[in-house]
TIRO-2110 file (N, C-alpha, C; in Angstrom, 1 decimal):
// TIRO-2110
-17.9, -14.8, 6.0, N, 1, A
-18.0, -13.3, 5.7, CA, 1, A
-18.9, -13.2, 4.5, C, 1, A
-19.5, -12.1, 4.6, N, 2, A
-20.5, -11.9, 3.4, CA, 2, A
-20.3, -10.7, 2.9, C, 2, A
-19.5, -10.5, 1.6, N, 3, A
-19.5, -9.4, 1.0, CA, 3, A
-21.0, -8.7, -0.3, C, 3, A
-20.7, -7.7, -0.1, N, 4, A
-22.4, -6.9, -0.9, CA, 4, A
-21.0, -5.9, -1.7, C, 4, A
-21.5, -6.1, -2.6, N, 5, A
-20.8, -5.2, -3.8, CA, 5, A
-22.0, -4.2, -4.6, C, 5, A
-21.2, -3.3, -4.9, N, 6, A
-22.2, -2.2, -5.9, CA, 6, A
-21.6, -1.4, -6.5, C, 6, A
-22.0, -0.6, -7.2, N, 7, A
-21.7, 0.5, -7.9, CA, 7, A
-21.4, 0.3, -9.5, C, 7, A
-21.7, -0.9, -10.1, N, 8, A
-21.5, -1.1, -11.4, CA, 8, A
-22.5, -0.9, -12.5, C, 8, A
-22.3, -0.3, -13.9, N, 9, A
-23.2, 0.1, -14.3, CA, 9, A
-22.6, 0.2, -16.2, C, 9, A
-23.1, 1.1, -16.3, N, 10, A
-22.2, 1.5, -18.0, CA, 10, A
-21.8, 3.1, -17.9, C, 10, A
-21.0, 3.2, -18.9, N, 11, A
-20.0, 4.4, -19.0, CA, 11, A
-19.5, 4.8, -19.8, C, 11, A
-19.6, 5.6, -20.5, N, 12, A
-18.9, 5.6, -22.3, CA, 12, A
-16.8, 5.8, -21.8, C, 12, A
-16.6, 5.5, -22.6, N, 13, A
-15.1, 5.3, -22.6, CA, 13, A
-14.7, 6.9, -21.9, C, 13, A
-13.3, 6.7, -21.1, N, 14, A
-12.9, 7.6, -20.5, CA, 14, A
-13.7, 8.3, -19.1, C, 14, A
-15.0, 7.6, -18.5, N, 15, A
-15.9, 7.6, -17.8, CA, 15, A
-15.3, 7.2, -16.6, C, 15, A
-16.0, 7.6, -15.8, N, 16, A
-15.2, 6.8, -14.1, CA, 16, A
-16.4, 6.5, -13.8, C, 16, A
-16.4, 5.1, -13.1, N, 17, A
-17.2, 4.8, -11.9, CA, 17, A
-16.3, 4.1, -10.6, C, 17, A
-17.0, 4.1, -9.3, N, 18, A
-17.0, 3.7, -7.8, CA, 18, A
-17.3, 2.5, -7.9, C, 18, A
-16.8, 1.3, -7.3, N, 19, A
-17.4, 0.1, -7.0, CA, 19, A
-17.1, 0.5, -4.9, C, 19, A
-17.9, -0.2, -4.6, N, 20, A
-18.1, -0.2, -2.6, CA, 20, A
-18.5, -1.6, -2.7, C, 20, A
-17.9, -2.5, -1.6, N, 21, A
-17.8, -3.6, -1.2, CA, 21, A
-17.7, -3.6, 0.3, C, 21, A
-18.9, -3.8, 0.9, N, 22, A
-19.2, -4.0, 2.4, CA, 22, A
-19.5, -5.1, 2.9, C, 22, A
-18.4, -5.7, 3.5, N, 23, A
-18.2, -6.9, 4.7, CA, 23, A
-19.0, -7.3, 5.8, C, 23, A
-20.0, -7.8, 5.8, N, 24, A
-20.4, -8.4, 7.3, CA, 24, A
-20.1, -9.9, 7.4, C, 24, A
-20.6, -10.1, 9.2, N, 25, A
-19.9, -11.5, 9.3, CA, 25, A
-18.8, -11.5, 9.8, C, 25, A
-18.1, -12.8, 10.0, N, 26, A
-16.7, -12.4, 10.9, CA, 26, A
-15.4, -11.6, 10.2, C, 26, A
-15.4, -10.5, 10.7, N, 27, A
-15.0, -9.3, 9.8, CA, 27, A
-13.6, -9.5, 10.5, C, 27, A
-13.9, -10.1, 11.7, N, 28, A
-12.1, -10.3, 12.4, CA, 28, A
-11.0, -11.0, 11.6, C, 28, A
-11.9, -11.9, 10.8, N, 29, A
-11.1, -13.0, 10.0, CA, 29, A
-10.4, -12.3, 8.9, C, 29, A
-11.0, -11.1, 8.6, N, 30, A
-9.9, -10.1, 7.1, CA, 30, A
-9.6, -9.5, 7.4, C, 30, A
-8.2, -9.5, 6.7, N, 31, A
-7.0, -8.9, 6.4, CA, 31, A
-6.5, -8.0, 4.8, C, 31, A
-7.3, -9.4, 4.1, N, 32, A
-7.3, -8.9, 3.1, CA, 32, A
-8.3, -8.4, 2.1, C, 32, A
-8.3, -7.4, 1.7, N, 33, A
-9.8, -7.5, 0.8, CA, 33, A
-9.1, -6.8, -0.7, C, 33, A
-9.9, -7.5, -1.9, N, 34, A
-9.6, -7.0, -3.2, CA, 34, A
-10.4, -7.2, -4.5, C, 34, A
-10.0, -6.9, -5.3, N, 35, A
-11.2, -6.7, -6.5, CA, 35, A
-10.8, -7.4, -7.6, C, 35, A
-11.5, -8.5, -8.4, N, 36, A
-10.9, -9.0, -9.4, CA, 36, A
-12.5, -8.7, -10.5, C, 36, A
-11.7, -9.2, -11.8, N, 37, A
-13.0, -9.3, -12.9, CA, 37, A
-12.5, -10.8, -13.5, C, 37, A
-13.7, -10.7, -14.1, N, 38, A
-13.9, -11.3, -15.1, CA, 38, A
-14.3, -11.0, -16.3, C, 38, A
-13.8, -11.2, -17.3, N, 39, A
-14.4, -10.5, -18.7, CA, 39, A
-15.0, -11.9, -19.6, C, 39, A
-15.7, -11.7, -20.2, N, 40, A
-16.4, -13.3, -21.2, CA, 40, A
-15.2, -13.8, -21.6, C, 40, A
-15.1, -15.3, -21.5, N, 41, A
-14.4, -16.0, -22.2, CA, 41, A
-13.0, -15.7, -21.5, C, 41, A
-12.7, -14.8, -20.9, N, 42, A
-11.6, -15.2, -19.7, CA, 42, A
-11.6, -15.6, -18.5, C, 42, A
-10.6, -15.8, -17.8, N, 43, A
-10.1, -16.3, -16.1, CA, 43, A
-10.2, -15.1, -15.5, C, 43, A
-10.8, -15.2, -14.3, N, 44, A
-10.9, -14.2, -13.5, CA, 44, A
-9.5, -13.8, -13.1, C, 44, A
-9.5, -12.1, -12.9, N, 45, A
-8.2, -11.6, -12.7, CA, 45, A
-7.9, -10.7, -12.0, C, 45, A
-6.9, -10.7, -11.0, N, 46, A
-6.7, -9.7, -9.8, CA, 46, A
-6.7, -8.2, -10.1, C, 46, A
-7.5, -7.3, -10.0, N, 47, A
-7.8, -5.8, -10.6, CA, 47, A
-6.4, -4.9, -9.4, C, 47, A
-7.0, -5.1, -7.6, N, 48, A
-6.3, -4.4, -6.7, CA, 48, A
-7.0, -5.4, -5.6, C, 48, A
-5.9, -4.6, -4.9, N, 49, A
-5.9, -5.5, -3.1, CA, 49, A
-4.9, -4.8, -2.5, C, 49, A
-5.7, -4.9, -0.9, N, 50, A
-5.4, -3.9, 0.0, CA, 50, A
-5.7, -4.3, 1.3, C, 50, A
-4.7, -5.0, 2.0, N, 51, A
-4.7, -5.0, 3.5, CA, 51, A
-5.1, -4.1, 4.4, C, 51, A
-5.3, -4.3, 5.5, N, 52, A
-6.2, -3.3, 7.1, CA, 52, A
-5.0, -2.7, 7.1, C, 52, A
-3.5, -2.6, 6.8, N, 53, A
-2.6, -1.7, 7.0, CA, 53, A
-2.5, -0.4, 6.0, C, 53, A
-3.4, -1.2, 4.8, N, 54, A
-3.3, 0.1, 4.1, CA, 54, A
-2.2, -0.6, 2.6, C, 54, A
-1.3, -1.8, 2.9, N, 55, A
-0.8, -1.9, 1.5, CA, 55, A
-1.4, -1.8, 0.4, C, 55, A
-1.1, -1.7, -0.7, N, 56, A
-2.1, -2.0, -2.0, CA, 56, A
-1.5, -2.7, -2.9, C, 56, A
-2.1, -3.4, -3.7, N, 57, A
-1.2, -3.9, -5.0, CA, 57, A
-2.4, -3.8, -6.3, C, 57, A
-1.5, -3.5, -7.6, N, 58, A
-2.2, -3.1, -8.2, CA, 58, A
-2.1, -4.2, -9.8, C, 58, A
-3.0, -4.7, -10.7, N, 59, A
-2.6, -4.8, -11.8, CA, 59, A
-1.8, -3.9, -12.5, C, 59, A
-1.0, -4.7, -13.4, N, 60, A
-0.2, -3.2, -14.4, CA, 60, A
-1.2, -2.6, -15.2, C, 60, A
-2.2, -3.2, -15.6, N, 61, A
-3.2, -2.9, -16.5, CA, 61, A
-4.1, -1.8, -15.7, C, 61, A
-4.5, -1.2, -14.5, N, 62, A
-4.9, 0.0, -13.8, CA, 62, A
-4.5, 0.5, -13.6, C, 62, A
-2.9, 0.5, -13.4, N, 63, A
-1.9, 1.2, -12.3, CA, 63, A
-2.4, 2.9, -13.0, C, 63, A
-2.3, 3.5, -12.2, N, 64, A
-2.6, 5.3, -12.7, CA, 64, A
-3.8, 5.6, -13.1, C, 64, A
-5.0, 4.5, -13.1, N, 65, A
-6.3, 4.6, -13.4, CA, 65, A
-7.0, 4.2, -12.3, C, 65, A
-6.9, 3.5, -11.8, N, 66, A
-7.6, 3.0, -10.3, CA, 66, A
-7.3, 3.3, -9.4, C, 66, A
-7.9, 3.5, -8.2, N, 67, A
-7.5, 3.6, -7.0, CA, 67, A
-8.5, 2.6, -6.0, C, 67, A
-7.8, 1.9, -5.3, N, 68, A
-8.2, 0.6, -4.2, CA, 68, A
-8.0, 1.6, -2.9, C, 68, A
-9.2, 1.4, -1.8, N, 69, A
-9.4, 2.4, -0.6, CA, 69, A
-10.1, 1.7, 0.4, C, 69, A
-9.6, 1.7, 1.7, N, 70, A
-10.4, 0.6, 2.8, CA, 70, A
-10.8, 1.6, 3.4, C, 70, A
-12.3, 1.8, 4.3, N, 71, A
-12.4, 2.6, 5.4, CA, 71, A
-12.6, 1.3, 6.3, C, 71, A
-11.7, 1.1, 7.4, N, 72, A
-12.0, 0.0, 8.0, CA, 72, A
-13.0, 0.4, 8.8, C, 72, A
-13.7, 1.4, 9.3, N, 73, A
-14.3, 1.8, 11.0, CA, 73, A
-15.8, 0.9, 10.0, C, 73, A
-16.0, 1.2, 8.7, N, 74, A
-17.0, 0.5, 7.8, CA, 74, A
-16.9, -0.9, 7.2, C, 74, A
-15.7, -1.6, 7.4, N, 75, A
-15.5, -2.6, 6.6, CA, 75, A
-15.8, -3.0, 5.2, C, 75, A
-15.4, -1.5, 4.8, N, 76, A
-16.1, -1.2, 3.2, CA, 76, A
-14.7, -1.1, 2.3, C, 76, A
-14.8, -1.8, 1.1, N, 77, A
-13.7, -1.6, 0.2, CA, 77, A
-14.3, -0.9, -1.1, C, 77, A
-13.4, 0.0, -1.6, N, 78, A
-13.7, 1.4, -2.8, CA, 78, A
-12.7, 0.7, -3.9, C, 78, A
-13.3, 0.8, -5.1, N, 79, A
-12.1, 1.0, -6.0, CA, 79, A
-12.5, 1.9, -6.9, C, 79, A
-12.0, 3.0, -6.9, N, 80, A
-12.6, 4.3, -7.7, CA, 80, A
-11.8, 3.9, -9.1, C, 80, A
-12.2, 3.9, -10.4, N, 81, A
-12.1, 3.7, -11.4, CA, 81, A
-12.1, 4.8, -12.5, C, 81, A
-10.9, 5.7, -12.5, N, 82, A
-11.2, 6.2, -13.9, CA, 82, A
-10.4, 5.9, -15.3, C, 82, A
-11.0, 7.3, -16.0, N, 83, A
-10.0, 6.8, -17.2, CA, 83, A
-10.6, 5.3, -18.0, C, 83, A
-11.8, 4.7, -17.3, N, 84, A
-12.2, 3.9, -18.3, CA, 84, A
-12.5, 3.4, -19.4, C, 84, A
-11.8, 2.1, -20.1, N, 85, A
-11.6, 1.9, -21.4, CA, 85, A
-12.4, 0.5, -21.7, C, 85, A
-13.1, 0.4, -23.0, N, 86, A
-13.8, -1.1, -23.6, CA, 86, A
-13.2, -2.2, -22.3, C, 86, A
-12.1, -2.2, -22.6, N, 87, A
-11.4, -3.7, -22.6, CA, 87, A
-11.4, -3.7, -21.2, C, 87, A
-12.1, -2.4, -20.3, N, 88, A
-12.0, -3.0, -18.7, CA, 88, A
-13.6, -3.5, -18.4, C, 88, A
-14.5, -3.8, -19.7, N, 89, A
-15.7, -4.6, -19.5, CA, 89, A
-15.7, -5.8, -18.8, C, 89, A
-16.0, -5.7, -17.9, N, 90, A
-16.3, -7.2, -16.9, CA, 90, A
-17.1, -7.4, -15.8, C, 90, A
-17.7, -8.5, -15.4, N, 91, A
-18.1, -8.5, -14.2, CA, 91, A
-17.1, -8.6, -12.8, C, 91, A
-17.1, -7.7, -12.0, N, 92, A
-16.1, -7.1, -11.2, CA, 92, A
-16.6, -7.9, -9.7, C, 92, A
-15.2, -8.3, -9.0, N, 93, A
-16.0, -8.9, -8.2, CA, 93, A
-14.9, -8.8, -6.9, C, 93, A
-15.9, -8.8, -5.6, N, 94, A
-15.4, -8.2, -4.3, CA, 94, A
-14.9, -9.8, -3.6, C, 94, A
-13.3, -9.5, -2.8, N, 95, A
-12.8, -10.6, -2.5, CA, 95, A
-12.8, -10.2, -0.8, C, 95, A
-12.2, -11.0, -0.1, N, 96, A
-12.0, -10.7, 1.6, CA, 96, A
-11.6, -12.2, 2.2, C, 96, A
-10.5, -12.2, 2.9, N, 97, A
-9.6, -13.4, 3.6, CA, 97, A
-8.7, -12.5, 4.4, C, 97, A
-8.0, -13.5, 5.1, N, 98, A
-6.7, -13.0, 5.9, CA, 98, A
-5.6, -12.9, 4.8, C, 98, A
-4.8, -13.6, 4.1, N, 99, A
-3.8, -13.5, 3.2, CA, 99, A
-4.1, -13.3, 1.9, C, 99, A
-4.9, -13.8, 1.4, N, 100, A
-5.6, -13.9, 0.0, CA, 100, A
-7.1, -13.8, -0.3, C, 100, A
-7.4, -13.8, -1.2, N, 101, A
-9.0, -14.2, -1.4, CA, 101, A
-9.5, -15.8, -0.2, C, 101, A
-10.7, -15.3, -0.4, N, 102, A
-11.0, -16.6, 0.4, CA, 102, A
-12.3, -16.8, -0.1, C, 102, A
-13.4, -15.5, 0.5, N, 103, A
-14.8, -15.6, 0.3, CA, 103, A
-15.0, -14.5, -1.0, C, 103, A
-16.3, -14.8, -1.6, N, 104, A
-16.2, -13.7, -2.7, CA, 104, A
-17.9, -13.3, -2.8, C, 104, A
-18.2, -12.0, -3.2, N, 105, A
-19.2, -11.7, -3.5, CA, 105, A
-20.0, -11.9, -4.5, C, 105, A
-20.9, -11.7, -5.2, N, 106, A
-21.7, -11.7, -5.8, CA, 106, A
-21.0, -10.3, -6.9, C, 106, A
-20.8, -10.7, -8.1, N, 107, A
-20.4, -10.0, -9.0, CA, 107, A
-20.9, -8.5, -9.6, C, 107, A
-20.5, -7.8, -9.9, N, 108, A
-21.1, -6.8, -10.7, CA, 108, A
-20.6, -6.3, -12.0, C, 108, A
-21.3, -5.8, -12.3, N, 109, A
-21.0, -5.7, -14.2, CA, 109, A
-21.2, -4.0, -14.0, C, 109, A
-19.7, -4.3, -15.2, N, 110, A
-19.0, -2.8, -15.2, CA, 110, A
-18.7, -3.3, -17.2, C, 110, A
-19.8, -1.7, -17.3, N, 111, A
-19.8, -2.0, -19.0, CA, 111, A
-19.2, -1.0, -19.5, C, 111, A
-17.9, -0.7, -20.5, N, 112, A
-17.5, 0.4, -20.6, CA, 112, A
-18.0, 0.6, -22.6, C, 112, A
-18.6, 1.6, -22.3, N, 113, A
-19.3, 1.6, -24.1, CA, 113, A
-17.6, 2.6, -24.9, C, 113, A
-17.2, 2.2, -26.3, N, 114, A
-16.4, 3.2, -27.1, CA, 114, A
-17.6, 4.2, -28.2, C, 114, A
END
């Protein structure tokens, strides 16, 4: 599976941006698709994730700021982001497997200025 990620950029604090994560390749094989970051000097960390049925799971650290969105007919995953703050600076990165991460994209950087 080959995920293409986008939509990352800079944003002064309280700013929203869109990340889109589109799937090609054996698309039959996911189930799961989700979004982690990474920030300097930390471990990469589960942001949201969201199964073809539509579950979601969320960090406590987004809950009521993010929202995780599949359009399957596209094999595209959304994580609309607002309410953005410093400390959600990182390179953001698109996941996709049947139960868990498996394959991962090519990262994007989400800069939030105070």
């Amino acid at each position: 599976v080959q995920l293409q990620a986008s939509g990352g950029g800079l944003v002064q604090t309280g700013g929203s941006l869109r990340l889109s994560c589109a799937a090609s390749g054996s698309i039959f094989s996911i189930n799961y698709m989700g979004w982690y970051r990474q920030a300097p000097g930390k471990q990469r960390e589960l942001v949201a994730s969201i199964t073809r049925s539509g579950s979601t799971n969320y960090a406590d650290f987004v809950k009521g700021r993010f929202t995780i969105s599949l359009e399957n007919a596209k094999n595209t995953v959304y994580l609309q982001m607002n309410s953005l703050k410093p400390e959600d600076t990182a390179v953001y990165y698109c996941s996709a497997g049947l139960m868990g991460p498996r394959d991962w994209g090519k990262g994007t950087q989400v800069t939030v200025s105070s």
